[in-house]
mmCIF file as gemmi writes it, N, C-alpha and C atoms, coordinates in Angstrom:
data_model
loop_
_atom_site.group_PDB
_atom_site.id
_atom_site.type_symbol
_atom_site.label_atom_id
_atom_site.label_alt_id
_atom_site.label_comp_id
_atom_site.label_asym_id
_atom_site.label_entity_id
_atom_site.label_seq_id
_atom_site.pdbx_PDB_ins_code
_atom_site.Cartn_x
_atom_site.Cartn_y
_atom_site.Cartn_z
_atom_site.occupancy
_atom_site.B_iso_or_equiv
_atom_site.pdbx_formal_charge
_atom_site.auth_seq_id
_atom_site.auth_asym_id
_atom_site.pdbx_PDB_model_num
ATOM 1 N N . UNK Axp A 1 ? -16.345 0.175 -5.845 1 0 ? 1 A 1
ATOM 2 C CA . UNK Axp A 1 ? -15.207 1.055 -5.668 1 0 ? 1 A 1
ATOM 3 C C . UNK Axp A 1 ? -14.903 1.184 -4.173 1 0 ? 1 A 1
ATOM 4 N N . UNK Axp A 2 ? -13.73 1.121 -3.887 1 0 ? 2 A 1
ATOM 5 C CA . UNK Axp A 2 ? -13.233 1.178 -2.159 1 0 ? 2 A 1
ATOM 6 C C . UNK Axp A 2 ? -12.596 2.162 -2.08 1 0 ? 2 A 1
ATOM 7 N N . UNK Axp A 3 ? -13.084 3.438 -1.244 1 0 ? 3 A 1
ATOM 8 C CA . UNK Axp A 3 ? -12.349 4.128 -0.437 1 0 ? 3 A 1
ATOM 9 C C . UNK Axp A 3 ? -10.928 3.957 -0.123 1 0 ? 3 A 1
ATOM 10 N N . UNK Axp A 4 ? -10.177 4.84 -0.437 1 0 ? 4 A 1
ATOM 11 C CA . UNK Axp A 4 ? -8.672 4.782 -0.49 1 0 ? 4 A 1
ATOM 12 C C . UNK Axp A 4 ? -8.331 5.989 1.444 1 0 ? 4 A 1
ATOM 13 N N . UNK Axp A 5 ? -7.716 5.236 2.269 1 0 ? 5 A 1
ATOM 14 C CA . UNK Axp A 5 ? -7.307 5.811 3.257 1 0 ? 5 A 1
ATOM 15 C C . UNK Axp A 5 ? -5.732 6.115 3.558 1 0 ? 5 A 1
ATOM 16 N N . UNK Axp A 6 ? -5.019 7.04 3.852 1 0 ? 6 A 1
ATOM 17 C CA . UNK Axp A 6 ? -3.469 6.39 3.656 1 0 ? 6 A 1
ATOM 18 C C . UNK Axp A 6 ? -3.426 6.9 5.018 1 0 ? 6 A 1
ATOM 19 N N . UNK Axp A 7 ? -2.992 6.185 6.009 1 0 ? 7 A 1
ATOM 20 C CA . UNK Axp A 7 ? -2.187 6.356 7.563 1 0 ? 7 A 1
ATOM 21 C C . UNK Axp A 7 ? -1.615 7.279 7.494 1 0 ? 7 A 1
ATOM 22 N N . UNK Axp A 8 ? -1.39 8.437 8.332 1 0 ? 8 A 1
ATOM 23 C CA . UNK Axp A 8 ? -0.379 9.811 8.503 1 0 ? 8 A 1
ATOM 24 C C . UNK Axp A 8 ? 1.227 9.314 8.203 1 0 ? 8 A 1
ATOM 25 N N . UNK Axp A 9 ? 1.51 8.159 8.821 1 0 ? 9 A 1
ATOM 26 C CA . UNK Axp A 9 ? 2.881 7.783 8.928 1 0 ? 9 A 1
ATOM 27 C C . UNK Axp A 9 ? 3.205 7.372 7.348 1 0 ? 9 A 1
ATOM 28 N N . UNK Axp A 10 ? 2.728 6.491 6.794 1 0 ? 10 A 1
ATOM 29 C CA . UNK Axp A 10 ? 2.465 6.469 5.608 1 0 ? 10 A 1
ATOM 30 C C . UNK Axp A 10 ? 2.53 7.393 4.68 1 0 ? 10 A 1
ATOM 31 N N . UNK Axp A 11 ? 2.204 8.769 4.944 1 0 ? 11 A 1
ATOM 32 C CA . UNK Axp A 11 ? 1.903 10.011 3.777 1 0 ? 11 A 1
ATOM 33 C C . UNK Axp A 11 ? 3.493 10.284 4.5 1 0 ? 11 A 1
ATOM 34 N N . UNK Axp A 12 ? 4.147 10.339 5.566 1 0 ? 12 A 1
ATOM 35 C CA . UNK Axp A 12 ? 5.268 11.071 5.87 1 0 ? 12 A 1
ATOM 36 C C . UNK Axp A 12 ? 6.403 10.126 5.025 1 0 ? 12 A 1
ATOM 37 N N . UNK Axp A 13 ? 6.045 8.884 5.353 1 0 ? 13 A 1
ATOM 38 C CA . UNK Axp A 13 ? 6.75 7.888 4.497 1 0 ? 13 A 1
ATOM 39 C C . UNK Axp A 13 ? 7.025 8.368 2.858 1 0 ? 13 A 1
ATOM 40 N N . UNK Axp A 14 ? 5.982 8.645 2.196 1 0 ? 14 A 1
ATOM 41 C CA . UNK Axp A 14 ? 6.074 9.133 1.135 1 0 ? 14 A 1
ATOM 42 C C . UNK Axp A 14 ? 6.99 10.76 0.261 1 0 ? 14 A 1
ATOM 43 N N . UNK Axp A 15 ? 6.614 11.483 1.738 1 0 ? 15 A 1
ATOM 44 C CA . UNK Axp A 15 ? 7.076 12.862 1.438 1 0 ? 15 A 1
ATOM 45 C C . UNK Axp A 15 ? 8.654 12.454 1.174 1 0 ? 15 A 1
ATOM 46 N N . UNK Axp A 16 ? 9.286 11.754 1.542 1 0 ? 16 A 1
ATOM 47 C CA . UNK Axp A 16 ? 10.901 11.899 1.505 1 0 ? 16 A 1
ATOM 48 C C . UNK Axp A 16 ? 11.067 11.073 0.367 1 0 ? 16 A 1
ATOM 49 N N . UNK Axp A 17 ? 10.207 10.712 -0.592 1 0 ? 17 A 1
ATOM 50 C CA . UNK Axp A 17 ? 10.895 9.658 -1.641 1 0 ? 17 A 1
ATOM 51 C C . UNK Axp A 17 ? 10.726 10.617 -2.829 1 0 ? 17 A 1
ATOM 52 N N . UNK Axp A 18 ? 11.96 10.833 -3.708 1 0 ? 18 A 1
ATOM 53 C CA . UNK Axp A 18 ? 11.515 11.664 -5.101 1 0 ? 18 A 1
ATOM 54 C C . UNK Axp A 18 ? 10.333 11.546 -5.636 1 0 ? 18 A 1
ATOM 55 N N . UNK Axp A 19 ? 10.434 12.494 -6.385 1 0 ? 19 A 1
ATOM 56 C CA . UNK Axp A 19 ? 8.989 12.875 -7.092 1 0 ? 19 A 1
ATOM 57 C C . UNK Axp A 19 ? 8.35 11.864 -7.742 1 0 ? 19 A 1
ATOM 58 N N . UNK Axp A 20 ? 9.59 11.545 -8.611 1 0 ? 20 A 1
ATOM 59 C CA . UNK Axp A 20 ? 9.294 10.248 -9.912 1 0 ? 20 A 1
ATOM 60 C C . UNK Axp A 20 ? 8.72 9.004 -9.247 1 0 ? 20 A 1
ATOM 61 N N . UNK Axp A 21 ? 9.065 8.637 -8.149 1 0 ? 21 A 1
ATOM 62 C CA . UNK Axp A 21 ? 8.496 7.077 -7.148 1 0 ? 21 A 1
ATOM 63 C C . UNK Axp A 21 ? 7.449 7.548 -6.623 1 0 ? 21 A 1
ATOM 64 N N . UNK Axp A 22 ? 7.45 8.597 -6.247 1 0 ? 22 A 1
ATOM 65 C CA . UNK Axp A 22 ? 5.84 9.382 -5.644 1 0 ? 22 A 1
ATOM 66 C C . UNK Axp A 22 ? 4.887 8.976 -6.473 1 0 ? 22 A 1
ATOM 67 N N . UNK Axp A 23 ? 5.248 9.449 -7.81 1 0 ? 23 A 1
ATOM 68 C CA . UNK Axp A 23 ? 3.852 9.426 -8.481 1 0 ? 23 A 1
ATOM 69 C C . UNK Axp A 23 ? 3.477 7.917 -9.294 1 0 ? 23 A 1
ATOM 70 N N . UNK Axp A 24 ? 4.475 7.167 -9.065 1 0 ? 24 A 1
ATOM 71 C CA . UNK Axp A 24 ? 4.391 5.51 -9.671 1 0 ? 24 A 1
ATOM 72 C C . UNK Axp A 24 ? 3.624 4.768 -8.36 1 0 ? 24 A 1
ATOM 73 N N . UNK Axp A 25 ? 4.054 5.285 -7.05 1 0 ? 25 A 1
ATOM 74 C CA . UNK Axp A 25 ? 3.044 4.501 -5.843 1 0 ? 25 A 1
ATOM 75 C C . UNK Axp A 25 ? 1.735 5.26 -5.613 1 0 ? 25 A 1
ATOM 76 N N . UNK Axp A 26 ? 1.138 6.624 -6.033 1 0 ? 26 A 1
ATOM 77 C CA . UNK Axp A 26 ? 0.366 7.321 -5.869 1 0 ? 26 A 1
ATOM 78 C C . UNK Axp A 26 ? -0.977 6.651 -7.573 1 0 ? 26 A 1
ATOM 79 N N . UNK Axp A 27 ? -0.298 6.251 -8.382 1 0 ? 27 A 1
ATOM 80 C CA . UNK Axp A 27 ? -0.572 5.538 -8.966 1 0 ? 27 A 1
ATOM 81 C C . UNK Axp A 27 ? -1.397 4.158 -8.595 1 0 ? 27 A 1
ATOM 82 N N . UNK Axp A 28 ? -0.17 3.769 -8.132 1 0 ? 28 A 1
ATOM 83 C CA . UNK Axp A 28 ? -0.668 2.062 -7.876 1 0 ? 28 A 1
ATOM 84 C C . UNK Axp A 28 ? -1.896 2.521 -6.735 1 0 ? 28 A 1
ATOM 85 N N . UNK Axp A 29 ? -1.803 3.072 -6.018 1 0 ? 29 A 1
ATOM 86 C CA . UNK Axp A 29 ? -2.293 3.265 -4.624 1 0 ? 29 A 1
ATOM 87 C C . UNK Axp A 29 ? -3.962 3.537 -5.322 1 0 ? 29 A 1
ATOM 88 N N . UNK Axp A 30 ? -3.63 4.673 -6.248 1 0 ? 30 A 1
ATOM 89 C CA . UNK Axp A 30 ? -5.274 4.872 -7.064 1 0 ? 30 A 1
ATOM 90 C C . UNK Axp A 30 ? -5.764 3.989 -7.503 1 0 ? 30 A 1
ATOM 91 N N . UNK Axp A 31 ? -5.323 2.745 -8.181 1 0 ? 31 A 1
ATOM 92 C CA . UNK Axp A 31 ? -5.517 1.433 -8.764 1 0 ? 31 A 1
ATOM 93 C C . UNK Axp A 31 ? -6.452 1 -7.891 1 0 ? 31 A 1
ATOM 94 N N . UNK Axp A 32 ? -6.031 0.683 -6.744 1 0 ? 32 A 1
ATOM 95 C CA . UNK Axp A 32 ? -6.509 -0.001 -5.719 1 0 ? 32 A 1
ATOM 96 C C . UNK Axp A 32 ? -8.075 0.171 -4.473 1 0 ? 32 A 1
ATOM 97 N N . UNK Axp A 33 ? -8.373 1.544 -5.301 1 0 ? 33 A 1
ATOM 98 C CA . UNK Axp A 33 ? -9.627 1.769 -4.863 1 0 ? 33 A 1
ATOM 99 C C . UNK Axp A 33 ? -10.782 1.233 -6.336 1 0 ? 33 A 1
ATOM 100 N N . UNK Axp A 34 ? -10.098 0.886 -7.239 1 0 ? 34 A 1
ATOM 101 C CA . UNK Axp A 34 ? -10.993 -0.212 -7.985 1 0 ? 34 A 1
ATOM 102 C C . UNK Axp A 34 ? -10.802 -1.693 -7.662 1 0 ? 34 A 1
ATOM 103 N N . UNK Axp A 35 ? -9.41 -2.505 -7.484 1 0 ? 35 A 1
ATOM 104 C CA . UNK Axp A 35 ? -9.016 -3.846 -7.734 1 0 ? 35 A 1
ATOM 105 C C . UNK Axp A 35 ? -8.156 -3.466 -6.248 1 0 ? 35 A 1
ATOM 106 N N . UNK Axp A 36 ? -8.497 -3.604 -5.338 1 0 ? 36 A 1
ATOM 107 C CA . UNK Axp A 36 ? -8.031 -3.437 -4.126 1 0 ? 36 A 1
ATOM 108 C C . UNK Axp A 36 ? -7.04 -4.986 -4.287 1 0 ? 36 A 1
ATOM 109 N N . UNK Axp A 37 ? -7.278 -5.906 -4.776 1 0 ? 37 A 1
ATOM 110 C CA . UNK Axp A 37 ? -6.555 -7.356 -5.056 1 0 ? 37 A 1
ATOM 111 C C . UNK Axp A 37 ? -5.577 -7.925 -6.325 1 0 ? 37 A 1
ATOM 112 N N . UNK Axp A 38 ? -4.818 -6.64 -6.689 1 0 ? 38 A 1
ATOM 113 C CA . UNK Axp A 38 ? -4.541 -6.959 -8.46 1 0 ? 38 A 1
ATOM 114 C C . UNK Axp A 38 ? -3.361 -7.501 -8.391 1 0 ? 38 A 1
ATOM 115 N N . UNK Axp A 39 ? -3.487 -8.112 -9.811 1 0 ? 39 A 1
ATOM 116 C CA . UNK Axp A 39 ? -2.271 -9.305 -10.125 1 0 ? 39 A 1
ATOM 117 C C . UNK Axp A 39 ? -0.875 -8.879 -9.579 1 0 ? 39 A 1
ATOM 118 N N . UNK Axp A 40 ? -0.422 -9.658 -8.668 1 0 ? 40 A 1
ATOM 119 C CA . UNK Axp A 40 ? 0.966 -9.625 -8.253 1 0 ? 40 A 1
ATOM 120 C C . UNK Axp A 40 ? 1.245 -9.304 -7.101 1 0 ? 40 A 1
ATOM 121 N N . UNK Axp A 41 ? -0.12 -9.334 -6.337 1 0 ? 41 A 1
ATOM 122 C CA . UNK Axp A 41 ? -0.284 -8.594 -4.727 1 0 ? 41 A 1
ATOM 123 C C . UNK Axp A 41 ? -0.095 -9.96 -4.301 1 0 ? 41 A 1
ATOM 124 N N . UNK Axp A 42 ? 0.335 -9.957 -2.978 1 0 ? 42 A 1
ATOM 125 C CA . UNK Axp A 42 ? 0.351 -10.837 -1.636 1 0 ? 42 A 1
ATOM 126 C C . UNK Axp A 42 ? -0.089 -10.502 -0.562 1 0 ? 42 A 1
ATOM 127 N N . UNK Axp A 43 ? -0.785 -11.52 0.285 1 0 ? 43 A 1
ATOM 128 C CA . UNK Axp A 43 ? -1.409 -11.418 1.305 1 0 ? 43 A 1
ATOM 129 C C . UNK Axp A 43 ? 0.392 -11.954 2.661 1 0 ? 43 A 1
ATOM 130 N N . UNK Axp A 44 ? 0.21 -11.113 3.414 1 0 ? 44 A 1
ATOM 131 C CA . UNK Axp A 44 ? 1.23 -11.216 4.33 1 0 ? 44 A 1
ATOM 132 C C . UNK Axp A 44 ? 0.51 -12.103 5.421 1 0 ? 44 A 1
ATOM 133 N N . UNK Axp A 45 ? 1.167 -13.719 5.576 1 0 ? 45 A 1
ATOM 134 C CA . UNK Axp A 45 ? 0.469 -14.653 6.477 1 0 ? 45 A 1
ATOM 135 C C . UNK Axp A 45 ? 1.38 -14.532 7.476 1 0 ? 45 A 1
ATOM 136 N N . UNK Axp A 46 ? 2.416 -14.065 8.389 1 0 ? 46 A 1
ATOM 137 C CA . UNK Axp A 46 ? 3.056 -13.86 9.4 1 0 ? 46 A 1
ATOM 138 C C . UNK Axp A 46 ? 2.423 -12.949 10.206 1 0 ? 46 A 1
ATOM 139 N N . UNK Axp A 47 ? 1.384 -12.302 10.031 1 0 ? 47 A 1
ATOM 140 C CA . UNK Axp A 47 ? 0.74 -11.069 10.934 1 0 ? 47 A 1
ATOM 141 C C . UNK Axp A 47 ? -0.058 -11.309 11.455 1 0 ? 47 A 1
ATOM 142 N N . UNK Axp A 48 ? -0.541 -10.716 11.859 1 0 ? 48 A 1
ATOM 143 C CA . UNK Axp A 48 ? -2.221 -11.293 13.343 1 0 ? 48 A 1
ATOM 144 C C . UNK Axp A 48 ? -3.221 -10.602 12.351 1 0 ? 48 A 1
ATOM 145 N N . UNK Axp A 49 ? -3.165 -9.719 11.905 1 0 ? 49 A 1
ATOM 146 C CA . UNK Axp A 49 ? -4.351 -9.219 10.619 1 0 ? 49 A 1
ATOM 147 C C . UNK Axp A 49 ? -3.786 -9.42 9.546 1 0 ? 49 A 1
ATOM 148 N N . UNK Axp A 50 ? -4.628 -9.415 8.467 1 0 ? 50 A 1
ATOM 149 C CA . UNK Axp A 50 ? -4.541 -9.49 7.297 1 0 ? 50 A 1
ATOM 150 C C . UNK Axp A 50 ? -3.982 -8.383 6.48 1 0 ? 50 A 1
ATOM 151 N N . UNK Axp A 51 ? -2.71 -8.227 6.266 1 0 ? 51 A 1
ATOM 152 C CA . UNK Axp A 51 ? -2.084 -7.165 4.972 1 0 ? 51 A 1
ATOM 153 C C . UNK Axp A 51 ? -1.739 -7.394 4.047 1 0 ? 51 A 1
ATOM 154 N N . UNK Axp A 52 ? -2.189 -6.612 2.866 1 0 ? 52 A 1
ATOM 155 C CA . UNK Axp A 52 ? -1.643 -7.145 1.252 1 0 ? 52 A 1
ATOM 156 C C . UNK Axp A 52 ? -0.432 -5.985 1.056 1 0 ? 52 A 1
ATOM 157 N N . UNK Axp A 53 ? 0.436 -6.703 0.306 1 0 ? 53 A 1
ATOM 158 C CA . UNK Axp A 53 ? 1.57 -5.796 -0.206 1 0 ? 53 A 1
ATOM 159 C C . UNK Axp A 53 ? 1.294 -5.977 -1.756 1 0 ? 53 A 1
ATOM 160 N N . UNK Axp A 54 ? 1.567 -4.958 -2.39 1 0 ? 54 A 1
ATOM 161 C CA . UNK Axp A 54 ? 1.991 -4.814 -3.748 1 0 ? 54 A 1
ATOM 162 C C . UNK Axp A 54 ? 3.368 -4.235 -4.083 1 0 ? 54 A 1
ATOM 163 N N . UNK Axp A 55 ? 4.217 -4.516 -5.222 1 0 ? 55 A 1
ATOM 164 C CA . UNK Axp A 55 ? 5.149 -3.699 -5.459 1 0 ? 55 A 1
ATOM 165 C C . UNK Axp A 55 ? 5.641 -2.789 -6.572 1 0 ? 55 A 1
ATOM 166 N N . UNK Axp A 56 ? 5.798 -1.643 -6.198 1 0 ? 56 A 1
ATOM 167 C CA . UNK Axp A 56 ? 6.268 -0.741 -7.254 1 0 ? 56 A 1
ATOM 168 C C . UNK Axp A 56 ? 7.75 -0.443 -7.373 1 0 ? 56 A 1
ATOM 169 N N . UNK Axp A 57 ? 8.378 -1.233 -8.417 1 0 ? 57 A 1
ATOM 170 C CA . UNK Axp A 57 ? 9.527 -1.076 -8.289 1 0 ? 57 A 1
ATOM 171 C C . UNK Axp A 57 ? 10.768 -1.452 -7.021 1 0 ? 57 A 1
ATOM 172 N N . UNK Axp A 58 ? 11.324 -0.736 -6.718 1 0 ? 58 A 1
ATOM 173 C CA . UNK Axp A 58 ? 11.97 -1.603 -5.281 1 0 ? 58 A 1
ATOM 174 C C . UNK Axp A 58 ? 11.324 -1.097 -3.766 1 0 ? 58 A 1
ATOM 175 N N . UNK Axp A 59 ? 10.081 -0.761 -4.319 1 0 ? 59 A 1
ATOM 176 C CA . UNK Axp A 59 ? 9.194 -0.019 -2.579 1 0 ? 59 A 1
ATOM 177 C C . UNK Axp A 59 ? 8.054 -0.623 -2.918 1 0 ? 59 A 1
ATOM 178 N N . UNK Axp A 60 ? 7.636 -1.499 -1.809 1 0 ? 60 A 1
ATOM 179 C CA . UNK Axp A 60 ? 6.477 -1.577 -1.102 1 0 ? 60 A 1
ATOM 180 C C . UNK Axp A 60 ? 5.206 -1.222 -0.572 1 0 ? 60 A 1
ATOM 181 N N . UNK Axp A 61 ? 3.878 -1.355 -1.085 1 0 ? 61 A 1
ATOM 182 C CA . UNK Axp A 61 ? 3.178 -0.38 -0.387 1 0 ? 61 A 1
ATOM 183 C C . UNK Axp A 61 ? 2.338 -1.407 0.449 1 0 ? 61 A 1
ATOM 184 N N . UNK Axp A 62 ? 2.023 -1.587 1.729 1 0 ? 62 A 1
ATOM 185 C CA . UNK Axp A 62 ? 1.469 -2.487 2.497 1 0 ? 62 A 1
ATOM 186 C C . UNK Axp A 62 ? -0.024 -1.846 3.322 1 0 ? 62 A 1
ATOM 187 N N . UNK Axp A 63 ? -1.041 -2.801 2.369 1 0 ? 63 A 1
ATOM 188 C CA . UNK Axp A 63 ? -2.205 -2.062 3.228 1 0 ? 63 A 1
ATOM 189 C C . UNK Axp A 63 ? -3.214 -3.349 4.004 1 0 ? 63 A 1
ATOM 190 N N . UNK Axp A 64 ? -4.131 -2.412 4.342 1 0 ? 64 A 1
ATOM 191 C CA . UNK Axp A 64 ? -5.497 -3.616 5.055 1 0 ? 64 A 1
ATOM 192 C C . UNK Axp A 64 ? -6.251 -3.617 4.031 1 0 ? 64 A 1
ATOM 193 N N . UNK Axp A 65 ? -7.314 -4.415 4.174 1 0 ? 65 A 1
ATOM 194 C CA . UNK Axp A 65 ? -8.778 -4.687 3.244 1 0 ? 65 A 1
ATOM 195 C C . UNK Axp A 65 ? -9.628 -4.575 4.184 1 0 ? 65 A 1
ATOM 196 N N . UNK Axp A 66 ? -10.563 -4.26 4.042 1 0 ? 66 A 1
ATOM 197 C CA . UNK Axp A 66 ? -12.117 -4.021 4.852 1 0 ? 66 A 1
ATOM 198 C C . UNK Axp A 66 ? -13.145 -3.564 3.864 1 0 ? 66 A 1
ATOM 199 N N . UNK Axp A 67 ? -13.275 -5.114 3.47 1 0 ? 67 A 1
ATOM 200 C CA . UNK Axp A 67 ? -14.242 -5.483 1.997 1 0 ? 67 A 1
ATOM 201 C C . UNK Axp A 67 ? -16.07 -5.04 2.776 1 0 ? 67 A 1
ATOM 202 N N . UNK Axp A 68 ? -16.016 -5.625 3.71 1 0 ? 68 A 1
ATOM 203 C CA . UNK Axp A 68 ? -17.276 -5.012 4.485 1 0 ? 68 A 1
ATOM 204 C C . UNK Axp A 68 ? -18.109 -3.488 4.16 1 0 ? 68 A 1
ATOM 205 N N . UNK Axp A 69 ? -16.798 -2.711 4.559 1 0 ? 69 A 1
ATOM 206 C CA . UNK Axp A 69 ? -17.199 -1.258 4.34 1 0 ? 69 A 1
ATOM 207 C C . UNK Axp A 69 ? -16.628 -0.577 3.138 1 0 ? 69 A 1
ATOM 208 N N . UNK Axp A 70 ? -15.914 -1.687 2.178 1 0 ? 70 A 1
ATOM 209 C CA . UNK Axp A 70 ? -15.031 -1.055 1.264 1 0 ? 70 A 1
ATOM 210 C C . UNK Axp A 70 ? -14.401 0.08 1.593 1 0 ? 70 A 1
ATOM 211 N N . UNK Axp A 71 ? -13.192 -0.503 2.255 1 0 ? 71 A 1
ATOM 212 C CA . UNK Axp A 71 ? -11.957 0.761 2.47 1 0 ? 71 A 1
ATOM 213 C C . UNK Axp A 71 ? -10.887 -0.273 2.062 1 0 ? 71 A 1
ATOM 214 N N . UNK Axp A 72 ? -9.616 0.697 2.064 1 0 ? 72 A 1
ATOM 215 C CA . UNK Axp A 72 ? -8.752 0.13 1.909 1 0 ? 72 A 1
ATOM 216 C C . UNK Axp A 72 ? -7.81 1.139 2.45 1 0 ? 72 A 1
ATOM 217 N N . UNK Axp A 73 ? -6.836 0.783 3.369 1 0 ? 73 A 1
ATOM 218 C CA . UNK Axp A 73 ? -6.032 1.494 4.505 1 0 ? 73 A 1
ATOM 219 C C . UNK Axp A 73 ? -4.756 1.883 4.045 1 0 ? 73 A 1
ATOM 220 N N . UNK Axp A 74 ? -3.85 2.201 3.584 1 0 ? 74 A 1
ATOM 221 C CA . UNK Axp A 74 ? -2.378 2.466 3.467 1 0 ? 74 A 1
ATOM 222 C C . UNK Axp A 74 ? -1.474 2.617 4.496 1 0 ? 74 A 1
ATOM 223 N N . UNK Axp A 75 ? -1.03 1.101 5.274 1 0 ? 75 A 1
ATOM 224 C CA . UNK Axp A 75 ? -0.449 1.244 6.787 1 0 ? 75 A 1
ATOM 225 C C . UNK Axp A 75 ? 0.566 1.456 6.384 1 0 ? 75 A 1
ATOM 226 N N . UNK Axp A 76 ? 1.923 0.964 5.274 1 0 ? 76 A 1
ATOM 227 C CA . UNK Axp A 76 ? 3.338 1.624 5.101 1 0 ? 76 A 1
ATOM 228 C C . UNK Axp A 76 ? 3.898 1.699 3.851 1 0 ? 76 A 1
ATOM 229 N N . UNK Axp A 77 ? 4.633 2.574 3.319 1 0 ? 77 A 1
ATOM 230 C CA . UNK Axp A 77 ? 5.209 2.588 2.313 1 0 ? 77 A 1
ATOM 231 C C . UNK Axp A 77 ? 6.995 2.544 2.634 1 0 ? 77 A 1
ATOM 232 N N . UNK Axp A 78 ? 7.448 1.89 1.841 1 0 ? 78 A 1
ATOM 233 C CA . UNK Axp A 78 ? 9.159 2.2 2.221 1 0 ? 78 A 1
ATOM 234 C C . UNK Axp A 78 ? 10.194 0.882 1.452 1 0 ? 78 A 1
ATOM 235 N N . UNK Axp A 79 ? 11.115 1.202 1.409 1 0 ? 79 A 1
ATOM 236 C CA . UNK Axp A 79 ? 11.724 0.654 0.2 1 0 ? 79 A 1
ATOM 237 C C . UNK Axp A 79 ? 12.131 -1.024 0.881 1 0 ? 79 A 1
ATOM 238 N N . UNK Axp A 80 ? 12.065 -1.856 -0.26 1 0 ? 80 A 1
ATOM 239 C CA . UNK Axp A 80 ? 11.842 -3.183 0.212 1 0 ? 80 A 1
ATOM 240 C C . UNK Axp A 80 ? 12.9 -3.737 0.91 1 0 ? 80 A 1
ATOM 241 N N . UNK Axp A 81 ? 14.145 -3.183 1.186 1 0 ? 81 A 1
ATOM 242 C CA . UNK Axp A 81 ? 15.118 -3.512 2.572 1 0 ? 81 A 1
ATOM 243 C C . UNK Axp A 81 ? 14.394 -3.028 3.51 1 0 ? 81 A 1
ATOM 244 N N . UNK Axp A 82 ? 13.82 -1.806 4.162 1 0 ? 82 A 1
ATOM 245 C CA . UNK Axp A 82 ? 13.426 -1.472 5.075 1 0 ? 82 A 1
ATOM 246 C C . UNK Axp A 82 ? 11.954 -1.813 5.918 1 0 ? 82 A 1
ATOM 247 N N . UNK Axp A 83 ? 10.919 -2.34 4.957 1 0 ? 83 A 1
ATOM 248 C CA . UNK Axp A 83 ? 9.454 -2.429 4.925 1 0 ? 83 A 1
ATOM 249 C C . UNK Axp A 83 ? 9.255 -3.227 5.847 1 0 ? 83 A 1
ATOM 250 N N . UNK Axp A 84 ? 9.776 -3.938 6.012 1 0 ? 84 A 1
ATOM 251 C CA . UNK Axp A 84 ? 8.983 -5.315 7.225 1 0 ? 84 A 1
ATOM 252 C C . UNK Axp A 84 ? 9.687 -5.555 8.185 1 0 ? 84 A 1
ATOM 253 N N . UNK Axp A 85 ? 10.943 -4.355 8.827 1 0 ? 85 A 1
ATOM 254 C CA . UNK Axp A 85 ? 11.255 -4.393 9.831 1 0 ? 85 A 1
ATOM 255 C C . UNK Axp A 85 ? 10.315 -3.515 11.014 1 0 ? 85 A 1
């Protein structure tokens, strides 16, 4: 089981999205301290570290892995026009 961390910017990211998407990425996000790697995730190869995205619906949640210490980071959440600028 991996430790679930979410970045401050990240939780602020979240506060402004309705309730109903809140609790579908707060969801997935819980998933992921069992299967930190589950079907339909991508590893982002354009970055200098390693980030996996998963998607819920038309938002993004983009984190790290640190299989070492089992964590798993929550660097951004935000809807998939906006996420990777």
């Amino acid at each position: 089981m991996y430790l679930i961390r979410i970045k401050r910017s990240a939780e602020k990211e979240l506060a402004k999205l309705p309730i109903q998407i809140v609790k579908r990425i707060v969801k997935a996000i819980d998933g992921l301290s069992e299967n930190p790697r589950p079907s339909g995730c991508k590893k982002l190869e354009a970055l200098k570290e390693s980030l996996w995205r998963i998607r819920v619906g038309d938002y993004r949640i983009i984190y790290y892995i640190e299989d070492a210490i089992r964590i798993v980071e929550i660097r951004k959440v935000a809807n998939r026009r906006e996420v990777y600028d």
